[in-house]
Structures are given as structure tokens and as C-alpha cells.
N, C-alpha and C positions, 0 to 999 in steps of 0.2 A: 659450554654444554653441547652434546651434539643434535643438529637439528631437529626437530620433533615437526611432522606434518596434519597437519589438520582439514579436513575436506567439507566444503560449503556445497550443496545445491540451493541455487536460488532461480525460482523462476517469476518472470513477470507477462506481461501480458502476452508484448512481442516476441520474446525473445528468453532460454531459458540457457543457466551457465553448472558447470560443476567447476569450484575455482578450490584451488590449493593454498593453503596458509603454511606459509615458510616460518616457522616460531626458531626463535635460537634465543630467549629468554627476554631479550628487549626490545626487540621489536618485529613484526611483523612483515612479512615480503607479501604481496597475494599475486599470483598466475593463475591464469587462464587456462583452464584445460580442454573445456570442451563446451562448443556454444551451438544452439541447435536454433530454431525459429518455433514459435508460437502462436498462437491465434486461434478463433472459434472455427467450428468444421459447422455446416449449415448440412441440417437434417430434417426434409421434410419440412416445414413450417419452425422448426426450433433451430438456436446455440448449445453448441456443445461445445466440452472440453473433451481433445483426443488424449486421455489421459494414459493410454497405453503405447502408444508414440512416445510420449513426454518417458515415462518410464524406460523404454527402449534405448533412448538418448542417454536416461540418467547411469544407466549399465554400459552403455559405447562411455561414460567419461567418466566412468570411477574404474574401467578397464585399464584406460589409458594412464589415469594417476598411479593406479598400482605397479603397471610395468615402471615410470618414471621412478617412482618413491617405495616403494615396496614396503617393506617391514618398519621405513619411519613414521609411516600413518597410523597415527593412533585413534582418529575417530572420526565421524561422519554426522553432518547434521542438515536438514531441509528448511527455508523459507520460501514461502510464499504469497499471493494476495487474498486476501482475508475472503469473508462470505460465501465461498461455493466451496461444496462437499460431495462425499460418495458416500452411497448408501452401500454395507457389505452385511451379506448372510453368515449366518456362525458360521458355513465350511468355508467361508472366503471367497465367495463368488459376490462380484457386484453385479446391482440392480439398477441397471438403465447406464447410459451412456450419461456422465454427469453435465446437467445443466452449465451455460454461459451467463455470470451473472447481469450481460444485456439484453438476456432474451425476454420476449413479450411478455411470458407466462404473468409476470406481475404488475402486470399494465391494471390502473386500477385495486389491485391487491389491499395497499395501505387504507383506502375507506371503507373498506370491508371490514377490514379488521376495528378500526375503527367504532362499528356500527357496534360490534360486539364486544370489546374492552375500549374505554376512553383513552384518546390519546396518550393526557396525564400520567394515565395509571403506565400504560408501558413503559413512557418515560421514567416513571422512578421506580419500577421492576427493572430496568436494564440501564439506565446512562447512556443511550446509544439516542444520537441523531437521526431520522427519520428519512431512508432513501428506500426509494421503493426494491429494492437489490437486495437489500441484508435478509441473512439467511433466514430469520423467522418468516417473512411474505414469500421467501420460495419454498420455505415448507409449508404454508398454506395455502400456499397455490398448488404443490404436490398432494397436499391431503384434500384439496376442493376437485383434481384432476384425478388423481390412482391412488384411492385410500388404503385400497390394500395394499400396496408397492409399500409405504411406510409401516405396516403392520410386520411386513415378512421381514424387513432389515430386524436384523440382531443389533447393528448401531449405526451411525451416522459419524464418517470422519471428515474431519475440514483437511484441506487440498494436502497441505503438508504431513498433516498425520498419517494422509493418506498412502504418501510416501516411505513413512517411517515402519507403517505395517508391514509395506513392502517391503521392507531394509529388515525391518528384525519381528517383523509378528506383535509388535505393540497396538490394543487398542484403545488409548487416549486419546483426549484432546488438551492441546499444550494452552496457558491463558492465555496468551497473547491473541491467540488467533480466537477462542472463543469468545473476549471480549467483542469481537466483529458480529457475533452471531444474532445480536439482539435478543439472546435469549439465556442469556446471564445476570444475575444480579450484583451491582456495581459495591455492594458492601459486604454482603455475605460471600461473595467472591465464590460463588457457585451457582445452579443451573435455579433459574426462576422458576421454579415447580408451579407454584401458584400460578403464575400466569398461563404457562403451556398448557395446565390442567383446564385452562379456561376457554384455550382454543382450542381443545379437543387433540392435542398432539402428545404422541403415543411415546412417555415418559423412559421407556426403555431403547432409546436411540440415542439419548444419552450418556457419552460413559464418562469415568473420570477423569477429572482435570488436572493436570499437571503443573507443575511452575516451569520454565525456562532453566534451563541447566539442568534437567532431570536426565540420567542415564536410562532409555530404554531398554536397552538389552545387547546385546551383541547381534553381528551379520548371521540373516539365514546362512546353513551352511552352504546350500545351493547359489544365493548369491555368491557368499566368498568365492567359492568354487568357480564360478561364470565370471567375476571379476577379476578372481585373482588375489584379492585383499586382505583375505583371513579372515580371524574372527576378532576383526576392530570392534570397538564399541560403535554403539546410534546414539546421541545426542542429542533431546530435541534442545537448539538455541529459542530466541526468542522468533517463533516461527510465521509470526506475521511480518512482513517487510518491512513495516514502516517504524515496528519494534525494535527489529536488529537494526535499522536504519539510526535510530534517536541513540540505541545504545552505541552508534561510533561517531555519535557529536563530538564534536576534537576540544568541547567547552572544560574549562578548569574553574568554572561557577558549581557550585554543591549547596547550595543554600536558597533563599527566597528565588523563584525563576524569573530574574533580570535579560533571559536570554530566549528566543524563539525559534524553533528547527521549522525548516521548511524541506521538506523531504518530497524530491522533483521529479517528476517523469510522465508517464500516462495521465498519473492523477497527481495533482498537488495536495498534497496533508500539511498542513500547517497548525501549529498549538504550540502548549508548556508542559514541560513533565511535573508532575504534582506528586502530593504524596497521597489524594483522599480525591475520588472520585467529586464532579462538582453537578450537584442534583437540582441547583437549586430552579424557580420558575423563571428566572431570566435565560440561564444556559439551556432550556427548551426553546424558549421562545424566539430566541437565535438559532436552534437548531444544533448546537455543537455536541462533540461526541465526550464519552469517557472510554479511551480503550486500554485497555492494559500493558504494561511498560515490564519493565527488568525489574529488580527486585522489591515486585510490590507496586511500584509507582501507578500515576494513571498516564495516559497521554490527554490532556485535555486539547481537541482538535476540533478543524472542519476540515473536510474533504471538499474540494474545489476542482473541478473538471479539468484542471492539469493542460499537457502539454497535446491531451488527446485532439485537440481541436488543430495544432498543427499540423500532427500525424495523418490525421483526417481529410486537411486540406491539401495536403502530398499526397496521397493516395487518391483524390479525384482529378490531381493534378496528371500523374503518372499515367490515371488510365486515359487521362487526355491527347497521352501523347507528348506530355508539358511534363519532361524526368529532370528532377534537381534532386542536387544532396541539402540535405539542412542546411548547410555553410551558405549555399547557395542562395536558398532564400531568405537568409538572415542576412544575406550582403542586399538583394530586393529589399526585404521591409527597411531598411537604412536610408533607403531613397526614398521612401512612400513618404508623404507629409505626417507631421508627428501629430497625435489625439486628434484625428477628425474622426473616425468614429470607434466605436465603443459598443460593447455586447456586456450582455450579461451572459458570463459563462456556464454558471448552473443555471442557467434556464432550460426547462426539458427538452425542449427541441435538440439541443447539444450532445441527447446521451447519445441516439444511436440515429442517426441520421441517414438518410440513404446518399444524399450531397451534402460535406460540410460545405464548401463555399455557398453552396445554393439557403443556405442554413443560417449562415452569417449575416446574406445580403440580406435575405426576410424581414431578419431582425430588423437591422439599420433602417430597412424603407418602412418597416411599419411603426419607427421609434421618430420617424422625421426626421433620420440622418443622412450627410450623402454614402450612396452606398460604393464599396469597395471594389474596384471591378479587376484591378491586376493582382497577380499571385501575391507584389508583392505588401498592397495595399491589405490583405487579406489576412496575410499573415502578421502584420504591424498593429492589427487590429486584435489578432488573440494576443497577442503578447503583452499591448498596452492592458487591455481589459482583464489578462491575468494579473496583470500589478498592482490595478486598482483592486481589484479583490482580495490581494492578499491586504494592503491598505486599510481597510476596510475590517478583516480579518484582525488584524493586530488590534485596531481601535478593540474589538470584542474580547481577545485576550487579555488587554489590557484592563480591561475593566472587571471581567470576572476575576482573574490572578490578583487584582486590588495593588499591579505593581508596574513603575514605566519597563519597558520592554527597550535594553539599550542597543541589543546587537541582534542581527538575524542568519540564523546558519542555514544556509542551502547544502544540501548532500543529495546524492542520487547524479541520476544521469544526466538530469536539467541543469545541474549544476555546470556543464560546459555552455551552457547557451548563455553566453558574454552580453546579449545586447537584453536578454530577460533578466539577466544581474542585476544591471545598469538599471533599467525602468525598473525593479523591486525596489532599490535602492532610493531612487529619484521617491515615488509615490510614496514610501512609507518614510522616509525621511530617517532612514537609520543605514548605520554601515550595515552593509552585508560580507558575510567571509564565507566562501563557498568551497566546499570543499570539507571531507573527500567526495568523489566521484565514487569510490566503491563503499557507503558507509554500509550499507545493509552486510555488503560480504564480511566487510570487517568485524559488525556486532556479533556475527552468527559465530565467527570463527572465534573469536575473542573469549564468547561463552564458554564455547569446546574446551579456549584453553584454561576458561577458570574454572571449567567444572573438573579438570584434569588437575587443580589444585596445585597453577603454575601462578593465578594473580588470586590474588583475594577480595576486590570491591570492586565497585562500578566505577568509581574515580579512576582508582588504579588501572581499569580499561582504557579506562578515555587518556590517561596519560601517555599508552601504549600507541593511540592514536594518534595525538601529536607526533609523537616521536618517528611513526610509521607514514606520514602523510602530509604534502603539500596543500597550502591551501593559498586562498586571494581575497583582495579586500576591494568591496567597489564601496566609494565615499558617494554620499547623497547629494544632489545640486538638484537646479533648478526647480525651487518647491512653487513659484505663483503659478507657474503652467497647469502640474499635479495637485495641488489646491485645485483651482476650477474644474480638472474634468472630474476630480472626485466629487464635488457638487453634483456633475452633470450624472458620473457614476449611478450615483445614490437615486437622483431623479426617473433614471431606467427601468428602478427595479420595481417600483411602483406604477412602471405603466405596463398595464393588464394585456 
């Protein structure tokens, strides 16, 4: 058959890509087309997302796909990360520069809310995990700040969608990504009215929800026209990242989930995909999420503060003067002595710190550990402390899923860091197979192609996967070491 092309935007925190999918019926090529950098813009006392940069870029590399591939692109579709949105007016004008979901604004937020609906009850209004970030406290941090700002918006789209209006004038929100919003109902698989009526938030911001593989519409003509593209289809795939991410697990299990994604980067997501949301008082009381998955599914997870704590520790490195590449201080933490000390990574100091190293030591000296003083002491310390987390993590999976957990998949961009393989592997005492590196892109595109009515199931994706993608297998050793500092783990989290 002859080639057929398919186009991903996916962006993440750092870093944002338009990548091409090479389809010729069996498998999948992905290139690169166009990769721009990301990050918050500081305004005044707030985070912001420079969302019209970000758009600017997404037109320099759907330009550039079009000249390369012209008339074999058949359609176009956005991911990105979940909880922060933009508020737009009926004519299409947005309202405010869209918030950073690490800004202050919701410092405190969650026991406010609180005060006014019991925790409980949110939790079985929505299945969502409790971080002060998700979209419901920044929209009550917006209606406690500019109540009129939410009155004047016509709706409220999450990041991706946001994209997608841009692309073809569609105003939905796709499930995947409003699963993140906390302000979904995890059964009725629609927007919690009840609850939003409770917090006073203004019902018509809301619009409808879409499944993943819906056709929006075709390219404005004015895009095509500034592109070049035509009038391809828009796509929404599964348009939260960590959604397209699970949908290109390379697993050939369809049955009881025996198996665990751990989807790497900024943040770590760790869980099982389900078929039924899981409500019950224990998966509160752990805190875990239910986000929504490809057809239908849940993602039963936790969010774990990820690989931000390295990036963090490079970046006060840098401004030190002290410039490495990752490679670099992953050859460091190889020399640092192994499990001397230990953090807890969702501890809130961790989210937005002004110094991570200065962040890490804190910890350690006020936990009565020795504290860390070389880069690469520093960084041997988030890596180990991310693995005992994830460790820690799977015991929780494991018990709500009511099934052992025999294999664990890394995908994402963490998935290159060989010596975080190795310690997941050691602490949770299971093979890990890592890989791919690009699964997000590959979900997203993979949808394109079944909603193009080229594969027919979510298996049949993932077989496409295999077939499209290397992967590696780290084997588990030395469990007495990982035995005691998970002990000492567990002892951390309980001191106040």
C-alpha cells in the first residue's frame, strides 16, 4: 500500500515535538520534525504557559511536514499534560494568559475546599487523587481571585483541546485529558454537576466530552493555507500523555492486569489499566487516581514527582557554573555510595523549590541522614528514592488490582536512564522491559490510524508496537540491600 502519514503534536513540559508517522500497513516509522523548548514564563508574581509561542512552533512544524509529505498526510492530532486550561470567549478571544500548574495560586486551596465539600465526597464525585494542581483548585482559586474572568468565558479547554480549536474550531474536551480535571464523574463518565454546583463554579464552562479517536473536523482553511496541508482531518488521539503513552505499551497481556506501565519523564505515572474505575475507601486513602484510558478503560495510578528532581538538580547545577549532560551525572551517581540516603519525593518541598539540591539536603538533615553534598551524591539520591517509590507503589497496585504484578513497563523518555532501570528493577523485584522511548507518540498516532479505519482494536495497536519498536529487559538482583532501605523508605514518610 502506499505510504499514508500521520502527524502527532505532543508537548511536555520541557520540551514540545510535531512528529510524523510513517504508516505503510504494518508498522510504524516515527520522525522528528520539528522540536521547540518549553517551560513556564514568570509574570509578575504568577506561572504561565506561553501558549501562543507554543502554537507558533506547532505551525513552523506542521509547515515543514507538509513540504516533506504533502498530500500523504491524512491527519493531525495533539497530546499533552493534563490539568491546565484556557478560558475562550464565544468570538475566540482568550481570557488571561493560561496559568502554570506550579504556580502559588493553590497553595492552601485543597482545605478550603475541603471546608466546604468533605473530602470523601469529592473523591467519589471524581476518582481523582488529591494534588493541590488539578484543575478543579485552580478553578477555585480563579473564582476566589476573578469571579468574573469565569463568568465571561463561553468555555474552558484543557491544553490539548486548546490546540485542537486552534487546528479546526472544535469546542470539546477529549476524556482522557478531562479525566485529570477532578471535575468529572468516574461512572457516569461525565462532568460532576453536583459537585461543581456546590462550589459555586459556573456550569457553562463546561462543554462536551469526547472519546479519543473522535474526528473533529477538518484544518481551518487559514491554517491549511499558512501550513500548506490542506484540508486534512484533526484527530483528537488519547490527548492526555500519559493516555497515549499506556496506549503504546508493546504488552500482548488483554486480560486480568498482570502487568504495570510506568510512564517516565518530568513526572513519573505509575498504575494498571482496568476496566471500572476503582472508588473504593482504601484507593483514597492511598491517594491513587482513576484517569481515563483508550477504549473506555481506567488508568488506575499514582503520580510520583518523577525525574523533575534531577532536572531540578541540573538546572541549579548549571546556574552554578557546574554544566553536565545527564550521561554525565549518571556516570557521578555510579560512584556515589549506594542507599545512604533517601528522600521522599512527593514530599511538597519537591514541587517547586527555588534550590532542588538545597531541598534534598533539608530533607536528609532533618530525617538524621548523612546529607548529600556532591552532584553526584545528589543525584543517586533521587534515583534511588524514585525506586523505592515506585516499590512502594506496586505493593499498592498490587493489592487494589487483587493480582501479583509480574512484569513492569517503562516508556517515556526515562526510559533511557539505564541506571533508574536497574534500581526499579533491584527495589521492586521484577523484570523491567523499557521501552519505547517514544510511546506517547506512538499512541497518539496509532489512534489516527485506527480511527482512519486501518487497525481495529487496542491489541491490534499494541501489536503494531512491538513490531515498530525496540525494547530491553533489566533482571532484578540484589533484593537484602532494597529489602532494608525500603524499611527505612516507609520510616521517612512518617516523620513529620
Amino acid at each position: 500500500m502506499p505510504q499514508r502519514v500521520y502527524l502527532g503534536i505532543d508537548l511536555g513540559a520541557e520540551s514540545g515535538r510535531v512528529i510524523a508517522g510513517l504508516w505503510n500497513g504494518k508498522t510504524l516509522k516515527l520522525e522528528e520534525i520539528h522540536r521547540f523548548p518549553n517551560g513556564p514564563v514568570y509574570l509578575a508574581d504568577s506561572m504561565r504557559w506561553d501558549v501562543l509561542r507554543l502554537w507558533a512552533e506547532i505551525q513552523n512544524g506542521l509547515g515543514l511536514a507538509a513540504h516533506k509529505y504533502g498530500k500523504s498526510i491524512v491527519s493531525v492530532g495533539a497530546d499533552t499534560w493534563g490539568v491546565d486550561y484556557v478560558l475562550l470567549t464565544r468570538q475566540g478571544e482568550m481570557l488571561g494568559q493560561p496559568f502554570h500548574y506550579r504556580d502559588a495560586r493553590t497553595n492552601g486551596m485543597m482545605e478550603k475546599a475541603f471546608r466546604k465539600v468533605p473530602r470523601s465526597e469529592i473523591f467519589a464525585q471524581t476518582g481523582l487523587q488529591f494534588m493541590q494542581f488539578n484543575t478543579l483548585f485552580q478553578l477555585l482559586a480563579a473564582n476566589q481571585a476573578a469571579p468574573a474572568l469565569l463568568q465571561q468565558a463561553d468555555c474552558m479547554l484543557m491544553m490539548p483541546d486548546f490546540i485542537h480549536w486552534a487546528l479546526c474550531g472544535s469546542r470539546v474536551i477529549e476524556f482522557t485529558n478531562g479525566t485529570t480535571t477532578q471535575c468529572m464523574h468516574p461512572l457516569k463518565r461525565n462532568w460532576a454537576t453536583d459537585l461543581l454546583k456546590k462550589f459555586g463554579l459556573p456550569l457553562h464552562l463546561f462543554p462536551k466530552i469526547v472519546p479519543p479517536g473522535t474526528t473533529l473536523g477538518t484544518l481551518r482553511a487559514c491554517v491549511a493555507e499558512r501550513t500548506g496541508l490542506g484540508a486534512i482531518k484533526v484527530v483528537a488521539p488519547p490527548t492526555h500523555d500519559t493516555a497515549s503513552a499506556v496506549a503504546g505499551v508493546p504488552t500482548a497481556n488483554t486480560g486480568k492486569p498482570n502487568w504495570a506501565y510506568l510512564s517516565s519523564g518530568t513526572w513519573s505515572l505509575m498504575g494498571v489499566e482496568v476496566q471500572k474505575a476503582s472508588l473504593s475507601p482504601r484507593t483514597e486513602e492511598l491517594n491513587l487516581t482513576n484517569e481515563g484510558g483508550l477504549d473506555g478503560t481506567y488508568r488506575l495510578l499514582k503520580n510520583i514527582m518523577g525525574l523533575w528532581l534531577v532536572q531540578q538538580c541540573k538546572r541549579s547545577f548549571d546556574a552554578r557554573g557546574r554544566k553536565y549532560e545527564y550521561s554525565d551525572l549518571a556516570r557521578l551517581a555510579a560512584k556515589a555510595p549506594a542507599l545512604r540516603s533517601i528522600v521522599n519525593p512527593d514530599d511538597p518541598r519537591f514541587l517547586n523549590p527555588p534550590d532542588m539540591p538545597k531541598a534534598i539536603q533539608d530533607f536528609c538533615r532533618e530525617t538524621g541522614q548523612p546529607v548529600p553534598k556532591t552532584e553526584g551524591e545528589l543525584v543517586r539520591c533521587a534515583y534511588e528514592s524514585l525506586a523505592l517509590k515506585y516499590r512502594q507503589t506496586l505493593g499498592w497496585l498490587e493489592e487494589l488490582a487483587e493480582n501479583r504484578i509480574e512484569v513492569i513497563h517503562i516508556v517515556g523518555g526515562g526510559s533511557k536512564s539505564e541506571m533508574l532501570n536497574q534500581f526499579t528493577a533491584d527495589a521492586c523485584q521484577r523484570p523491567v522491559i523499557t521501552g519505547p522511548v517514544e510511546a506517547t507518540a506512538m499512541g497518539n498516532l496509532l489512534v489516527q490510524v485506527r480511527s482512519s479505519g486501518e487497525l481495529s482494536s487496542l491489541a491490534e495497536m499494541r501489536r503494531v508496537v512491538r513490531k515498530s519498536s525496540s525494547v530491553a529487559t533489566y533482571e532484578p538482583a540484589d533484593p537484602a540491600r532494597w529489602e532494608t532501605a525500603s524499611a527505612r523508605f516507609a520510616e521517612l514518610q512518617r516523620v513529620k
